[in-house]
N, C-alpha and C positions, 0 to 999 in steps of 0.2 A: 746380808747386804748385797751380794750380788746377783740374789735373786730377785731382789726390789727393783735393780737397774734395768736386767732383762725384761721384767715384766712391764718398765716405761717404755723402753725399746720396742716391745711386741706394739706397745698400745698403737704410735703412730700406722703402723701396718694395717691394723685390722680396722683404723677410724677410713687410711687412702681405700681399699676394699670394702667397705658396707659405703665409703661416698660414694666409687663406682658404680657399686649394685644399689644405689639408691638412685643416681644418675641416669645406668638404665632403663631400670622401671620407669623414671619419668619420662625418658625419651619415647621405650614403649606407650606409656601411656596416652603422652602427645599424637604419636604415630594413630594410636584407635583415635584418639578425640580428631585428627586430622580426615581422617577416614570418613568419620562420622559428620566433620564440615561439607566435606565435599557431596556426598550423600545426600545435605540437607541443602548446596547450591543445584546438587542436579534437580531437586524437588524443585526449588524458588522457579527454575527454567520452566521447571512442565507447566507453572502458573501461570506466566506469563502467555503463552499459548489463550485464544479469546476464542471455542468452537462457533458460538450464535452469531460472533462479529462475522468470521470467516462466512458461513452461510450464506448473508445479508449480503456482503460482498458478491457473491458465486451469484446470487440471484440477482442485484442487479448487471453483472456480465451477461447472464440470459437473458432476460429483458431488452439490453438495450443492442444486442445481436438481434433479438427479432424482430426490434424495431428496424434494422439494417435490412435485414430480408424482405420485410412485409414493402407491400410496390405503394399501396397505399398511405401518403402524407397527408396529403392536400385533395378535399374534393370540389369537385369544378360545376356549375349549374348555370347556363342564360349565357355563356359566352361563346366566343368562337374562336377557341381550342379544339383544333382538331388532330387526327392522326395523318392524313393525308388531305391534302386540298379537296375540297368539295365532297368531304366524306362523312362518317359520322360523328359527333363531339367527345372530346374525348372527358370522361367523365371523373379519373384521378392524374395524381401528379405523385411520384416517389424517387428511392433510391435509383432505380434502373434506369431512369430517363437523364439523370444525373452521375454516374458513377465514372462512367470512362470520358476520355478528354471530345468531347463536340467542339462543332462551331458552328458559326450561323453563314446562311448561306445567301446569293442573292439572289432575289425572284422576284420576278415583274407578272403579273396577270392580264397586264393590260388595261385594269380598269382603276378607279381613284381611289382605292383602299389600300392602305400600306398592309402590307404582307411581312409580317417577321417568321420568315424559317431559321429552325433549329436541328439539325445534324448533331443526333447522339451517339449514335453507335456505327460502325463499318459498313452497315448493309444501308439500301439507296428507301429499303422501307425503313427504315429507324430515322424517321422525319415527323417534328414538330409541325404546327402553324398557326401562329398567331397566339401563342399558349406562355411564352417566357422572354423575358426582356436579358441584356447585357447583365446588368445588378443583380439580377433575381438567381440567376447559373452562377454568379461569381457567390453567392448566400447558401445555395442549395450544396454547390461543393464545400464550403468553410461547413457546413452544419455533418457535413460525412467525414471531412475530417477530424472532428470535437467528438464525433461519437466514435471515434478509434480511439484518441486521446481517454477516453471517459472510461472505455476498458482499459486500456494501460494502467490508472490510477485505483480502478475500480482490482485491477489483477495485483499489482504491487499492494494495496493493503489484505488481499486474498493471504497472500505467504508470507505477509507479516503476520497477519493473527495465526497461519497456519505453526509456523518455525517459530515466532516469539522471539526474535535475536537478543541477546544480549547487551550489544553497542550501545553506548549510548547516545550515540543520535538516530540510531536505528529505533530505540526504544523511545525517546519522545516524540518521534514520528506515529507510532504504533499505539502507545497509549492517549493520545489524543485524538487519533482518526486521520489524521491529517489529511490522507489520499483518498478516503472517502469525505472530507469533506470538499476536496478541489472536483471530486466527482460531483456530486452537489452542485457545487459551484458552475460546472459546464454541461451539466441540465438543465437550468436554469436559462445559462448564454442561448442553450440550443433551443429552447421553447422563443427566446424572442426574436431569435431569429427568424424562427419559422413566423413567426407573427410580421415581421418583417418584408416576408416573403408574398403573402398576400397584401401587404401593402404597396407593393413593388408591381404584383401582378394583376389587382382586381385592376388599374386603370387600363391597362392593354385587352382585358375581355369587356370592359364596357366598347371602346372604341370600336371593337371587331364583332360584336353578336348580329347576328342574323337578323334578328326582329327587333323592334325597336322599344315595341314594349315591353320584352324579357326583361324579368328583372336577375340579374347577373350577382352568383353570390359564389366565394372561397371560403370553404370549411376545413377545419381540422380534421385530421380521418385518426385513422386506430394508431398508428406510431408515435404523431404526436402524443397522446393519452399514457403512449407505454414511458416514451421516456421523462415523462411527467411521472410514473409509475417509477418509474429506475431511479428520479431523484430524492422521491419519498421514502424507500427502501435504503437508499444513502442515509438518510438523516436516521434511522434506525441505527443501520450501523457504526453510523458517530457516537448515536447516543449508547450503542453498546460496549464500546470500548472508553470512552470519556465515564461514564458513569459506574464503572466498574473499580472495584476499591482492589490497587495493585498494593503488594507491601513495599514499606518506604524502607525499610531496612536492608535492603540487596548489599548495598554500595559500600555501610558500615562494614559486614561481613566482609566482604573482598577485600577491603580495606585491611581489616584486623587479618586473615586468612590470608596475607601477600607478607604483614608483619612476621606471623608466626612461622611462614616460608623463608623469608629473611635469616630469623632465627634458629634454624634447623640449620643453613647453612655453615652458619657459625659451631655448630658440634662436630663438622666433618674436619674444621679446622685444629678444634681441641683436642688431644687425644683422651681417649677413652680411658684407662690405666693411671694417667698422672692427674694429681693436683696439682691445681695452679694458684694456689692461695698463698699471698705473699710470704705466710708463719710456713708454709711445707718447703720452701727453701731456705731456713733457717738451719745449721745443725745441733742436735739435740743436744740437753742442758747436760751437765755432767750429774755424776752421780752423787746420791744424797750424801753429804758427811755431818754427822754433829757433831 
């Protein structure tokens, strides 16, 4: 009889020790499966990453750089656009003539033909004539400015496909294209501008040509064509990160993976050794009598 008691006695012992060491194991086991979450979010990150978007990106940055360098915008024919008075015609229009702050200056020749000089640069040779109106310099600079702007957009979606952030407004910006489509967008401005620009300036080279029966014509040169090129190259890159199948499941995981953190915390609170089950603060029944 009182080895029946002992042996109830024992039993509560050895049920709080195989809980604990079932407890553990499970906490170990969460610990690997936790290990193994995280494992499988740093994967989901490397996906996010877009290399042919980034590419797309990088190339139109080159592109519409060398449309910046190239001096060639606009070509001139039958007018009187010159480099110096009474000199030879000047036969393009670009970034260089336009980059730094000018202004226009006054000149009289003496005779009945208005003279429009233009002071572009420091030196007393960096003279216009008869080649660009007020409007056309205020168009010519807004178009140098848009092509900064156009890398800025064009470079912020570079290091989004490049890094793949996380965030989530960072991440609806990035898998939709967004900065490559506003780059789009100010290719686009910048070509009608430029179309703008020989509208602005073919009436000042009909007025000023030399001969009367020149016939007087403004062409698009090679920069225009690039950043027409840099907008095209944009719509790729849109279309490579819009049409690319991301997983919809990220959010769920972090979600459940922030729960299961929660709940981890909760075991540093419990001690490890005790039950806390309402019946293990009971004291045990007495012993059997018949």
């Amino acid at each position: 009889m009182p080895r029946s008691s002992r042996n109830r006695e024992s039993n509560p012992r050895r049920s709080r020790s195989s809980g604990s060491r079932s407890r553990s194991g499970h906490r170990h086991s969460r610990d690997h499966s936790d290990h193994n979450g995280h494992r499988h979010r740093s994967r989901m990150k490397r996906k996010e990453k877009n290399f042919w978007a980034a590419v797309c990106s990088l190339v139109v940055i080159l592109i519409i750089c060398t449309a910046l360098a190239e001096p060639r915008w606009f070509h001139l024919s039958g007018g009187g656009c010159k480099m110096q008075h009474n000199a030879t015609p000047m036969k393009t229009l670009g970034v260089p003539q336009f980059f730094y702050m000018g202004h226009f200056l006054n000149y009289d020749d003496g005779g009945d033909k208005i003279v429009t000089v233009y002071q572009y640069g420091q030196y007393s040779d960096d003279v216009m004539f008869n080649c660009v109106t007020h409007r056309s310099v205020v168009l010519m600079k807004l178009i140098i400015m848009l092509c900064f702007v156009a890398i800025l957009c064009s470079l912020s979606q570079f290091l989004l496909d490049i890094f793949g952030p996380m965030k989530r407004s960072l991440k609806i910006v990035h898998r939709n294209g967004l900065c490559s489509i506003f780059t789009v967008v100010i290719c686009v401005i910048i070509n009608l501008l430029c179309y703008w620009f020989t509208v602005e300036v073919l009436p000042l080279q009909k007025s000023t040509k030399d001969f009367r029966g020149s016939k007087v014509q403004i062409t698009f040169d090679i920069s225009f064509y690039l950043i027409a090129a840099a907008g095209s190259v944009g719509v790729l890159a849109t279309a490579t990160n819009c049409l690319r199948r991301y997983p919809v499941h990220n959010e769920s995981h972090l979600s459940t993976d922030n729960l299961l953190d929660d709940y981890d915390g909760l075991d540093t609170v419990i001690p490890v050794g005790q039950d806390v089950a309402p019946m293990s603060q009971l004291p045990p029944p007495p012993a059997y009598t018949p």
